[in-house]
Biopython code that builds the backbone (N, CA, C, O; Angstrom):
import numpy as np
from Bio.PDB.StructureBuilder import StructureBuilder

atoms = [
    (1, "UNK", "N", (0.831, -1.179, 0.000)),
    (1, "UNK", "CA", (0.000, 0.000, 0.000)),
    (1, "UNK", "C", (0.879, 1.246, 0.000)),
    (1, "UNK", "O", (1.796, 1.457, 0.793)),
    (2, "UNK", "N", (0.548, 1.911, -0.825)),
    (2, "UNK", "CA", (1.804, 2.992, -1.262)),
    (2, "UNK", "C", (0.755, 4.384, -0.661)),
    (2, "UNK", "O", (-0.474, 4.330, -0.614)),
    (3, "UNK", "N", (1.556, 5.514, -0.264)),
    (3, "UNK", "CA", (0.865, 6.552, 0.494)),
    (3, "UNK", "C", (0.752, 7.335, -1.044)),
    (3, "UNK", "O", (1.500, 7.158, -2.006)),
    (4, "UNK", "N", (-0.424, 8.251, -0.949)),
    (4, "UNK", "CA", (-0.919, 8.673, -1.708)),
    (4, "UNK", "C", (0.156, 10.451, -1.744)),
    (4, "UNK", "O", (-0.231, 11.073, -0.754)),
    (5, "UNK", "N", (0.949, 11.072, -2.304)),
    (5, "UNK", "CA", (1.324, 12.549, -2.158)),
    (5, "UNK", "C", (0.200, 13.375, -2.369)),
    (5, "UNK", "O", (-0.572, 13.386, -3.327)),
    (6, "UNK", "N", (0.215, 14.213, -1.131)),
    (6, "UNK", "CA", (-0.825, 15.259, -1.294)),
    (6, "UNK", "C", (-0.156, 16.567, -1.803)),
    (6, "UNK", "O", (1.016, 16.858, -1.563)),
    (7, "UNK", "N", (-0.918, 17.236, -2.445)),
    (7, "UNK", "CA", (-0.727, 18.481, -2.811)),
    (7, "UNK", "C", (-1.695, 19.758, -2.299)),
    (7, "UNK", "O", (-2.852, 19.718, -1.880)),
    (8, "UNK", "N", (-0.743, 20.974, -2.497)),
    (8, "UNK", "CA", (-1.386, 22.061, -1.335)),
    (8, "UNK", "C", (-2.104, 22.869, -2.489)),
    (8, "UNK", "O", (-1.994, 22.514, -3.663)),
    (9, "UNK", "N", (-2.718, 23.783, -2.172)),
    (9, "UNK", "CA", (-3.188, 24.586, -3.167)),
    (9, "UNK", "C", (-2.172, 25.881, -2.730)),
    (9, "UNK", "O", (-1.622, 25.772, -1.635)),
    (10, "UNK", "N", (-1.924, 26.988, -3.461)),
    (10, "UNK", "CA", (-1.094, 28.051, -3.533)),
    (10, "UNK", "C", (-1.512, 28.938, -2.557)),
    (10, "UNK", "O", (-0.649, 29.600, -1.980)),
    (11, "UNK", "N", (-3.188, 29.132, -2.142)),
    (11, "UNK", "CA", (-3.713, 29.754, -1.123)),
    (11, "UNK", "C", (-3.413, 29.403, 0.567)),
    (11, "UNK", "O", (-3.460, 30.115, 1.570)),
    (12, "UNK", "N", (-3.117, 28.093, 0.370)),
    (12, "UNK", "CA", (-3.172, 27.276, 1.871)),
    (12, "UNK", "C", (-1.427, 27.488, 2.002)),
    (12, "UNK", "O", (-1.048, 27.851, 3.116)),
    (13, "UNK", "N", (-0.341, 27.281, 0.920)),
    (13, "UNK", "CA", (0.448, 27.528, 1.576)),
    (13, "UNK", "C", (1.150, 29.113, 1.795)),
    (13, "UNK", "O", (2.170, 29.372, 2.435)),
    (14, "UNK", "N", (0.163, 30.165, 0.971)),
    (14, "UNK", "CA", (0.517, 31.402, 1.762)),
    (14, "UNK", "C", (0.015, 31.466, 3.462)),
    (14, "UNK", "O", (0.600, 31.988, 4.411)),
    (15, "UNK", "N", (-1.266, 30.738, 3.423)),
    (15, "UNK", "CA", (-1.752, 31.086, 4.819)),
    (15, "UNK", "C", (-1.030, 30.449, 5.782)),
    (15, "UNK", "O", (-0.668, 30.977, 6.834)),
    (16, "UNK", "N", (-0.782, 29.173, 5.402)),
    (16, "UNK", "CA", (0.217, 28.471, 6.496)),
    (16, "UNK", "C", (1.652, 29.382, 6.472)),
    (16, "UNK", "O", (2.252, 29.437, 7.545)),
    (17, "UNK", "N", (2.032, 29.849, 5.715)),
    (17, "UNK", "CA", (3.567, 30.657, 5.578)),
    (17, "UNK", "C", (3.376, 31.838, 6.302)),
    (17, "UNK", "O", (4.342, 32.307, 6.902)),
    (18, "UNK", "N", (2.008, 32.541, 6.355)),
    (18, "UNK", "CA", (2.029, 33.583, 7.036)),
    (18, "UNK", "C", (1.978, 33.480, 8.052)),
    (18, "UNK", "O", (2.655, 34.206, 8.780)),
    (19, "UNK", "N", (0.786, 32.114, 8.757)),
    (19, "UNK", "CA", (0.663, 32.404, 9.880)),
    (19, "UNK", "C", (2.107, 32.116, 10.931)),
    (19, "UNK", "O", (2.112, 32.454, 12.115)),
    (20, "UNK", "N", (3.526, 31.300, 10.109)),
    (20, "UNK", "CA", (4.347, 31.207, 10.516)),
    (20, "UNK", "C", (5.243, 32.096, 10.521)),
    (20, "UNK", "O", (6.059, 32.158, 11.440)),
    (21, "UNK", "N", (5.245, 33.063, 9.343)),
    (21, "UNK", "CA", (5.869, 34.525, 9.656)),
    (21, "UNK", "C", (5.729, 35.184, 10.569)),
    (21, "UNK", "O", (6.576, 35.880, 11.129)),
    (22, "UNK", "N", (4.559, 35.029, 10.843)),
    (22, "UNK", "CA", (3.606, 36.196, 12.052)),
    (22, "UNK", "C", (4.498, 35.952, 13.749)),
    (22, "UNK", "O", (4.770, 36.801, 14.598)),
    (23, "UNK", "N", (4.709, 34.763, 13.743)),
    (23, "UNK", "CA", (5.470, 33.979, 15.064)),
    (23, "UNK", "C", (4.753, 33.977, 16.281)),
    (23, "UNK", "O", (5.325, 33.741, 17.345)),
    (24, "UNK", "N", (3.430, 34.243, 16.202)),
    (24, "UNK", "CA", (2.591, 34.005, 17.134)),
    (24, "UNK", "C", (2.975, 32.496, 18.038)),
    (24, "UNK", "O", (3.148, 32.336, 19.246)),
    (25, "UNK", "N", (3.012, 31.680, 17.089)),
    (25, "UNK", "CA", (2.792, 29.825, 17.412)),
    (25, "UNK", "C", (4.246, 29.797, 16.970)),
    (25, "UNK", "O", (4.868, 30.486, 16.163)),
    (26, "UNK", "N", (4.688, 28.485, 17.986)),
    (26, "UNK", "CA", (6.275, 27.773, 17.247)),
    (26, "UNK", "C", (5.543, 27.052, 15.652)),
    (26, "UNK", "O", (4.359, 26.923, 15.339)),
    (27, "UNK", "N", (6.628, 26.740, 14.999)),
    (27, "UNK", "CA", (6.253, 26.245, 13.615)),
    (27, "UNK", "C", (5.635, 24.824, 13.783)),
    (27, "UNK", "O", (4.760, 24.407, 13.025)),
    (28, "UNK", "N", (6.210, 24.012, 14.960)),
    (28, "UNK", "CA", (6.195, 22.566, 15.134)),
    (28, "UNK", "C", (4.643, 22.482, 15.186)),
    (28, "UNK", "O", (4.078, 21.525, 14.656)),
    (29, "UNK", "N", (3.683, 23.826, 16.044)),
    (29, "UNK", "CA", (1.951, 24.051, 16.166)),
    (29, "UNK", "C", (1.434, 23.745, 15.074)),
    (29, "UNK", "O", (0.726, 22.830, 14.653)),
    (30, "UNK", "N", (2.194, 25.230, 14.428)),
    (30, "UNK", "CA", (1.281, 25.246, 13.248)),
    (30, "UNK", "C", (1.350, 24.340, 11.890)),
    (30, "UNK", "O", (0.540, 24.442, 10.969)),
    (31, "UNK", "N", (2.449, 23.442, 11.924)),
    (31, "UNK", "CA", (2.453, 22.080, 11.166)),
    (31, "UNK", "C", (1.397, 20.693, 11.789)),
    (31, "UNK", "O", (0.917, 19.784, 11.113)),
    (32, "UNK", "N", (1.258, 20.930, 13.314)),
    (32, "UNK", "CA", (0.509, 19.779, 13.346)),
    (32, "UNK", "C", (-0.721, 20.024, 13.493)),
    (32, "UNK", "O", (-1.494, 19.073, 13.603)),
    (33, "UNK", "N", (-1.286, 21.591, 13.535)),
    (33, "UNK", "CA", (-2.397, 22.097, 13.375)),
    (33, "UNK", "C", (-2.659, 22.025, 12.184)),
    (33, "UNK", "O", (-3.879, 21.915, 12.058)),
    (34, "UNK", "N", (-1.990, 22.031, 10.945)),
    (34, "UNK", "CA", (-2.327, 21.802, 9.545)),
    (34, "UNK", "C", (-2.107, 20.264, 9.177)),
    (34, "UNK", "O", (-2.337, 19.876, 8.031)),
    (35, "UNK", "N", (-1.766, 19.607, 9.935)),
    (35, "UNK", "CA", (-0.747, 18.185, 9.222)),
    (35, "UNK", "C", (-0.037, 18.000, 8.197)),
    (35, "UNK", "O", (-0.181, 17.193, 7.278)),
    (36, "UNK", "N", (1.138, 19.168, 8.470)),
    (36, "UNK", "CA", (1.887, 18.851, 7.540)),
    (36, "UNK", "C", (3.150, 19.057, 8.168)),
    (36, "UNK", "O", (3.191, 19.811, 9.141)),
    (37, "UNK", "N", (4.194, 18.496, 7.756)),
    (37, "UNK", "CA", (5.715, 18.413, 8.598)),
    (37, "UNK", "C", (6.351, 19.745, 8.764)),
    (37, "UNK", "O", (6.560, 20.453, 7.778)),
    (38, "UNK", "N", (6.621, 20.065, 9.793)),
    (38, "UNK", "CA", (7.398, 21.689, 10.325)),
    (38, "UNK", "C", (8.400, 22.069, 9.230)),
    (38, "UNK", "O", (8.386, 23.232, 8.829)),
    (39, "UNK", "N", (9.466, 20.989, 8.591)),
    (39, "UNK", "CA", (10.077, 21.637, 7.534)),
    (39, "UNK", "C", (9.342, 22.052, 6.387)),
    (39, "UNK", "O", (9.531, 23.084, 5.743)),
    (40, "UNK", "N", (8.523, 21.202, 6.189)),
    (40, "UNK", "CA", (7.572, 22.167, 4.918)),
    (40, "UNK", "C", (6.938, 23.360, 5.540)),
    (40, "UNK", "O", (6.862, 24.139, 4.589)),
    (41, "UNK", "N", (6.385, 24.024, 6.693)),
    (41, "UNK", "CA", (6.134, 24.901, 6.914)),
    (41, "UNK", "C", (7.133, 25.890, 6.951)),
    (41, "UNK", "O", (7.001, 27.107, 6.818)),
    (42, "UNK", "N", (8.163, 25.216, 7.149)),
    (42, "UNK", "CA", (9.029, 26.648, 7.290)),
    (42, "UNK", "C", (9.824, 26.841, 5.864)),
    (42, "UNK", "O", (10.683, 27.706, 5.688)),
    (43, "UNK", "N", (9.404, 25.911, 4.896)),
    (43, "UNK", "CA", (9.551, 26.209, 3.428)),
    (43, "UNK", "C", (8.934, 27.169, 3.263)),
    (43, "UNK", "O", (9.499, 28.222, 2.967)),
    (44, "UNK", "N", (7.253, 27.056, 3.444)),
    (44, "UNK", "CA", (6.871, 27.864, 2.907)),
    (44, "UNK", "C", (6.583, 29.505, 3.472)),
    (44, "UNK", "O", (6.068, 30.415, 2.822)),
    (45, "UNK", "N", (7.099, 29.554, 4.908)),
    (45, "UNK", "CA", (7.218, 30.370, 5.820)),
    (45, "UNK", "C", (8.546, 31.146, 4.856)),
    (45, "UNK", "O", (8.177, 32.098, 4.168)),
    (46, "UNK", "N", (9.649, 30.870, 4.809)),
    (46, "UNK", "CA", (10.613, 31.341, 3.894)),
    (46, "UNK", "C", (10.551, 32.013, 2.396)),
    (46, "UNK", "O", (11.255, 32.988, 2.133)),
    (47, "UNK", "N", (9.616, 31.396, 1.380)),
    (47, "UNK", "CA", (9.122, 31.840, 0.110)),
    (47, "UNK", "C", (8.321, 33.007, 0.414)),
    (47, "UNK", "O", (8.509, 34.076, -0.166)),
    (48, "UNK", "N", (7.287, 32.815, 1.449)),
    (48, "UNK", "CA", (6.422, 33.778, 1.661)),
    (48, "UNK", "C", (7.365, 35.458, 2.264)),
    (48, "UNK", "O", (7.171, 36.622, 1.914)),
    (49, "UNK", "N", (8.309, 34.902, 3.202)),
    (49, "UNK", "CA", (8.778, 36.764, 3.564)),
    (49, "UNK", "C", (9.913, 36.660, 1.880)),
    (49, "UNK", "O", (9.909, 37.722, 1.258)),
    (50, "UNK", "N", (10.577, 35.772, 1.384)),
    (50, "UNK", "CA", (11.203, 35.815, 0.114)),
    (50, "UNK", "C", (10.281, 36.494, -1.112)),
    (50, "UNK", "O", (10.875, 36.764, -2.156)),
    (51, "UNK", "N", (9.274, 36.692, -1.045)),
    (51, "UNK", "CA", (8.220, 36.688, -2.249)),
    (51, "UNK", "C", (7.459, 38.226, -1.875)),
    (51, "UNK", "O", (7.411, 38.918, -2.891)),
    (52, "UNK", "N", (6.985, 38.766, -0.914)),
    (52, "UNK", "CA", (6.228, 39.447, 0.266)),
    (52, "UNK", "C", (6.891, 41.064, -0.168)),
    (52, "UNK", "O", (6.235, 42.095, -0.018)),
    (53, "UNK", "N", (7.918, 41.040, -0.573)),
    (53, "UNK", "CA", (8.058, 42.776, -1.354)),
    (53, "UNK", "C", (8.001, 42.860, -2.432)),
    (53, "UNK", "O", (8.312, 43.959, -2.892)),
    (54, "UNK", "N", (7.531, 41.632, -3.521)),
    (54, "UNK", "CA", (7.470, 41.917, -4.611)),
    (54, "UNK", "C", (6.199, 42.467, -4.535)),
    (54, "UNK", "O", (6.089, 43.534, -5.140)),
    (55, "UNK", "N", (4.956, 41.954, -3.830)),
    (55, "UNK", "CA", (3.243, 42.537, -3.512)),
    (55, "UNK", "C", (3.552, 44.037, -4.001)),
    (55, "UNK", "O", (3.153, 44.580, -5.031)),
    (56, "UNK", "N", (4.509, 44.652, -2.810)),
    (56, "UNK", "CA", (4.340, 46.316, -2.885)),
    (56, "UNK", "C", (5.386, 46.361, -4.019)),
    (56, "UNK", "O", (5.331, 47.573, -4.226)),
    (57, "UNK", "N", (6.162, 45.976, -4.767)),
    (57, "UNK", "CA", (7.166, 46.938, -5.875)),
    (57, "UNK", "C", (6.118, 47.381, -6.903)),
    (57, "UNK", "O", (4.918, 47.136, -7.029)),
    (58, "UNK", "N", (7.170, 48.268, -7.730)),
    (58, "UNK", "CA", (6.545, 49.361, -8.615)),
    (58, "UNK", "C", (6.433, 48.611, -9.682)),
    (58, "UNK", "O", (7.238, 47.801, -10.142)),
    (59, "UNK", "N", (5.254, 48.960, -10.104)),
    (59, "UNK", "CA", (5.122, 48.420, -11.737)),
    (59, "UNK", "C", (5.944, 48.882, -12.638)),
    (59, "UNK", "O", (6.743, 49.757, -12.306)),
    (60, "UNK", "N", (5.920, 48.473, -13.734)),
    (60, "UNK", "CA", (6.550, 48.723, -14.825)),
    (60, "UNK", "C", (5.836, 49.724, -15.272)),
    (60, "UNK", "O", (4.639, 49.844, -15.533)),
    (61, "UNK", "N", (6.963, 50.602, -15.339)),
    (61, "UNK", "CA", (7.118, 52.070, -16.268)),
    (61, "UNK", "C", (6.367, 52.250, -17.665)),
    (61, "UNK", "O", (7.428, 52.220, -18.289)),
    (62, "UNK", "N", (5.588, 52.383, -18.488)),
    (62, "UNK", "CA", (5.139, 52.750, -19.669)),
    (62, "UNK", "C", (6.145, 54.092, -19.866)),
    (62, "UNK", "O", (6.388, 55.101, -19.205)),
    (63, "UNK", "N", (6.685, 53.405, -21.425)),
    (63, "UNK", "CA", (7.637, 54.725, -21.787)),
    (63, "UNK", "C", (6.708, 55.246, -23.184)),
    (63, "UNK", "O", (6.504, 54.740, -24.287)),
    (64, "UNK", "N", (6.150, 56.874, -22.330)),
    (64, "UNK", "CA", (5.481, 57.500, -23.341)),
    (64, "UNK", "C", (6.069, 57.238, -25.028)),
    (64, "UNK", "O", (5.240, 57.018, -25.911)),
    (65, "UNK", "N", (7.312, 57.279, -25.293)),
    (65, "UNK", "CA", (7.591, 57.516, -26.732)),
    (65, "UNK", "C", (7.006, 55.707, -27.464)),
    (65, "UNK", "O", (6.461, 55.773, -28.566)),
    (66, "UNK", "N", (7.115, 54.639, -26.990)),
    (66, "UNK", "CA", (6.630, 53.485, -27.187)),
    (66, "UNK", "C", (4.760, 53.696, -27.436)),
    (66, "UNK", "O", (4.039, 53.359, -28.375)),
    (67, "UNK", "N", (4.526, 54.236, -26.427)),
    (67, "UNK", "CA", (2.997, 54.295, -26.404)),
    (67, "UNK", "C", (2.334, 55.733, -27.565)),
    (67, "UNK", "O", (1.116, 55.709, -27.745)),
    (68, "UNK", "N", (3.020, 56.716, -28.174)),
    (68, "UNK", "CA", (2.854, 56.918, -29.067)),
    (68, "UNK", "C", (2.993, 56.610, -29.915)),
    (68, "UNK", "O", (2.245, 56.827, -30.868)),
    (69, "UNK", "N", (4.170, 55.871, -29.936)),
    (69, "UNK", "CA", (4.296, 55.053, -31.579)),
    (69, "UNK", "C", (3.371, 54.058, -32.221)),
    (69, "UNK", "O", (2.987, 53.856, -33.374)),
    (70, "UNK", "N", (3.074, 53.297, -30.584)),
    (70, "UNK", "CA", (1.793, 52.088, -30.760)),
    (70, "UNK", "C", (0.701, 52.670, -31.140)),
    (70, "UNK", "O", (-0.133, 52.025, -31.776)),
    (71, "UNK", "N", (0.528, 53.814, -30.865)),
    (71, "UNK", "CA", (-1.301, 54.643, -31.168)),
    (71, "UNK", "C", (-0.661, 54.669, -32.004)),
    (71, "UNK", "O", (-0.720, 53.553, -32.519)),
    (72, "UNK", "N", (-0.099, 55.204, -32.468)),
    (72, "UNK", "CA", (0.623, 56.004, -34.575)),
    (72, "UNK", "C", (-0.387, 55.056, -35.322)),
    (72, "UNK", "O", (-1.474, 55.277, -35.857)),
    (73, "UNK", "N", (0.769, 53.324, -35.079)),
    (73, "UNK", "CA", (0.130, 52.475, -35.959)),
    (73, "UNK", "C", (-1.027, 51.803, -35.958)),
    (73, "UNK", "O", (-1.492, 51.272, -36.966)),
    (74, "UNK", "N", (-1.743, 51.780, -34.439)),
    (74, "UNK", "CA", (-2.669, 51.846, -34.580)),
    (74, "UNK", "C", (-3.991, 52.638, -35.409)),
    (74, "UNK", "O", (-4.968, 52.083, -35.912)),
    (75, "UNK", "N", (-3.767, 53.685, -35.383)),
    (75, "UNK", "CA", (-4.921, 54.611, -35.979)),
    (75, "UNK", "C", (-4.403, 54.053, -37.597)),
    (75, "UNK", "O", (-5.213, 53.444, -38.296)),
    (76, "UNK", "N", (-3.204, 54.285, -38.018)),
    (76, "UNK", "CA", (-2.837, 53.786, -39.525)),
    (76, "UNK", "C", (-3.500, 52.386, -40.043)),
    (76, "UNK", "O", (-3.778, 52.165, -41.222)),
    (77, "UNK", "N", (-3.689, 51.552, -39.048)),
    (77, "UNK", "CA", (-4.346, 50.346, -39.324)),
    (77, "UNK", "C", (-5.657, 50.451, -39.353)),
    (77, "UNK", "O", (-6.213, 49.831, -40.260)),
    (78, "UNK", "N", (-6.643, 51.359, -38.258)),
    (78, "UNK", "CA", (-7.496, 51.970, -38.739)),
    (78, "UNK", "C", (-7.960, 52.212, -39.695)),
    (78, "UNK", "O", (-9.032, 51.812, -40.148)),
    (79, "UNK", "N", (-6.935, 53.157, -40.295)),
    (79, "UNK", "CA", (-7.637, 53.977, -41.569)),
    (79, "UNK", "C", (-7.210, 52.948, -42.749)),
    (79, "UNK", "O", (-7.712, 52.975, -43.873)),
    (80, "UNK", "N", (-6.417, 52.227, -42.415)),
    (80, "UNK", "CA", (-6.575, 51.078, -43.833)),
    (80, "UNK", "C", (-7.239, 49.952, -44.215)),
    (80, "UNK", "O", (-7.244, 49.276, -45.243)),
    (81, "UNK", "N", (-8.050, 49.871, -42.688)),
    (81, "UNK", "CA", (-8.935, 48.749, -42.881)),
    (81, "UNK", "C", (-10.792, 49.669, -42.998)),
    (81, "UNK", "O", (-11.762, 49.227, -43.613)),
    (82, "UNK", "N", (-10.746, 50.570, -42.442)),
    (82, "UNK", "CA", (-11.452, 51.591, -43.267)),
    (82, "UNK", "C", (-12.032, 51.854, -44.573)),
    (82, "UNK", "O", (-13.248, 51.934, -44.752)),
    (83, "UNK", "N", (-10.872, 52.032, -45.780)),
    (83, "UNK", "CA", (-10.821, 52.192, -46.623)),
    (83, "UNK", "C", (-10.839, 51.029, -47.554)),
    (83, "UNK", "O", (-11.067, 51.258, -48.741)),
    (84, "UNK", "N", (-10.586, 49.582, -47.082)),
    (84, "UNK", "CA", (-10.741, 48.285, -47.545)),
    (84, "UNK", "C", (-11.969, 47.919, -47.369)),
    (84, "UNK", "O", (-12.566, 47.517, -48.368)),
    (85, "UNK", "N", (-12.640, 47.952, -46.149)),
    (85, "UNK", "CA", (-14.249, 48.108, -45.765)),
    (85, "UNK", "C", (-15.048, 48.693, -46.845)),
    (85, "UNK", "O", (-15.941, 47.996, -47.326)),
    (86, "UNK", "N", (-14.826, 50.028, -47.350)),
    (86, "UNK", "CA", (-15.021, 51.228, -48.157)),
    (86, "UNK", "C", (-15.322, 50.366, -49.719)),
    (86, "UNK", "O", (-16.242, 50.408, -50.536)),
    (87, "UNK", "N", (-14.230, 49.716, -49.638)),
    (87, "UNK", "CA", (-14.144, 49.306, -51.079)),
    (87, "UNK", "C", (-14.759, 48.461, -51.202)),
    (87, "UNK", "O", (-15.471, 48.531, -52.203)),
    (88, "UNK", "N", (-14.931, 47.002, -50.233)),
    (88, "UNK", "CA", (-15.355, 46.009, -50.605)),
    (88, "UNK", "C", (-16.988, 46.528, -50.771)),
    (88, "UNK", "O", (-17.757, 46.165, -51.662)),
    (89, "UNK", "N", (-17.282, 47.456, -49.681)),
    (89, "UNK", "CA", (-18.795, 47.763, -50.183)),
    (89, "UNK", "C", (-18.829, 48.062, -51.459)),
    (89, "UNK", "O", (-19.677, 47.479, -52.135)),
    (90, "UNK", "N", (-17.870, 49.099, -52.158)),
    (90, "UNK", "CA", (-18.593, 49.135, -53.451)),
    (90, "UNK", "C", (-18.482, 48.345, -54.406)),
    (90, "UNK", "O", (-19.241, 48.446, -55.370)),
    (91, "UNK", "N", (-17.333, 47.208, -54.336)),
    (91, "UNK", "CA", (-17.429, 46.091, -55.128)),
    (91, "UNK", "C", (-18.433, 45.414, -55.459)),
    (91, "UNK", "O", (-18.696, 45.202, -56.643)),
    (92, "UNK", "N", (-19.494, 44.757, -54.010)),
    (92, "UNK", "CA", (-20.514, 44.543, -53.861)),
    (92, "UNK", "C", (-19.994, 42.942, -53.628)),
    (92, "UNK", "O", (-18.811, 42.704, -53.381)),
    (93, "UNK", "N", (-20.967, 41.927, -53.730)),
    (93, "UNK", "CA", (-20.882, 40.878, -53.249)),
    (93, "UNK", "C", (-20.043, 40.027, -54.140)),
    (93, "UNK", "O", (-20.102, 40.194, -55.358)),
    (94, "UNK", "N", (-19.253, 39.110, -53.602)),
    (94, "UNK", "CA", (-18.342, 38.129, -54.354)),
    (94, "UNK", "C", (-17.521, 38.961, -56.027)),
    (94, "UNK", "O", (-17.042, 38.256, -56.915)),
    (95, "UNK", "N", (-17.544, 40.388, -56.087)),
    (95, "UNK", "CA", (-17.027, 41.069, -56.860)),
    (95, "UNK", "C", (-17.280, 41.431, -57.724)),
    (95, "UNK", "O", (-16.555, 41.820, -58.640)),
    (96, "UNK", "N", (-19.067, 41.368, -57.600)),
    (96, "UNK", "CA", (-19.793, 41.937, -58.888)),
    (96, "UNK", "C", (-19.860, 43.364, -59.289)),
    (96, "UNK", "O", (-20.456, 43.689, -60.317)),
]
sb = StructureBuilder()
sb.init_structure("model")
sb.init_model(0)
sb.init_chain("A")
sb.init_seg("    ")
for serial, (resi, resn, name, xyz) in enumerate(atoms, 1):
    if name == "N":
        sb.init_residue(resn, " ", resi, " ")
    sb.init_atom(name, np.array(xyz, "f"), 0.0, 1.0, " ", f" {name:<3s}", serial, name[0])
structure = sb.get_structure()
């Protein structure tokens, strides 16, 4: 009879990581309050303050001269599918 590996969901091991950050409880608690072994808690106790300033860093910068250029060709694609629209109406159907 072979033991089955369980797997955590990503939510359960922030909460278990936090509540071991927090240091309220020794880790050895809050592993056998969850049933799971103290070194995996303090795995995930570790990822969590490792991971925990990326939450607050700064987003990525939008560099105005990129984001005008993207509208440029945008509107240009616009107006050329516009004018293809334009035409096929007056072609009329299948190019009569």
């Amino acid at each position: 009879m072979s033991k089955k590996r369980r797997t955590f969901s990503p939510e359960f091991k922030a909460q278990v990581g936090l509540e071991a950050l927090k240091g309220i409880e020794p880790v050895h608690a809050i592993a056998a309050r969850h049933k799971v072994h103290p070194v995996q808690v303090s795995q995930w106790k570790k990822e969590v303050s490792e991971r925990l300033p990326e939450v607050f860093g700064q987003k990525p910068a939008v560099d105005p001269a990129q984001s005008i250029a993207r509208e440029r060709e945008l509107f240009e694609e616009i107006g050329r599918l516009k004018m293809e629209l334009e035409w096929l109406k007056k072609v009329g159907p299948l190019g009569n």
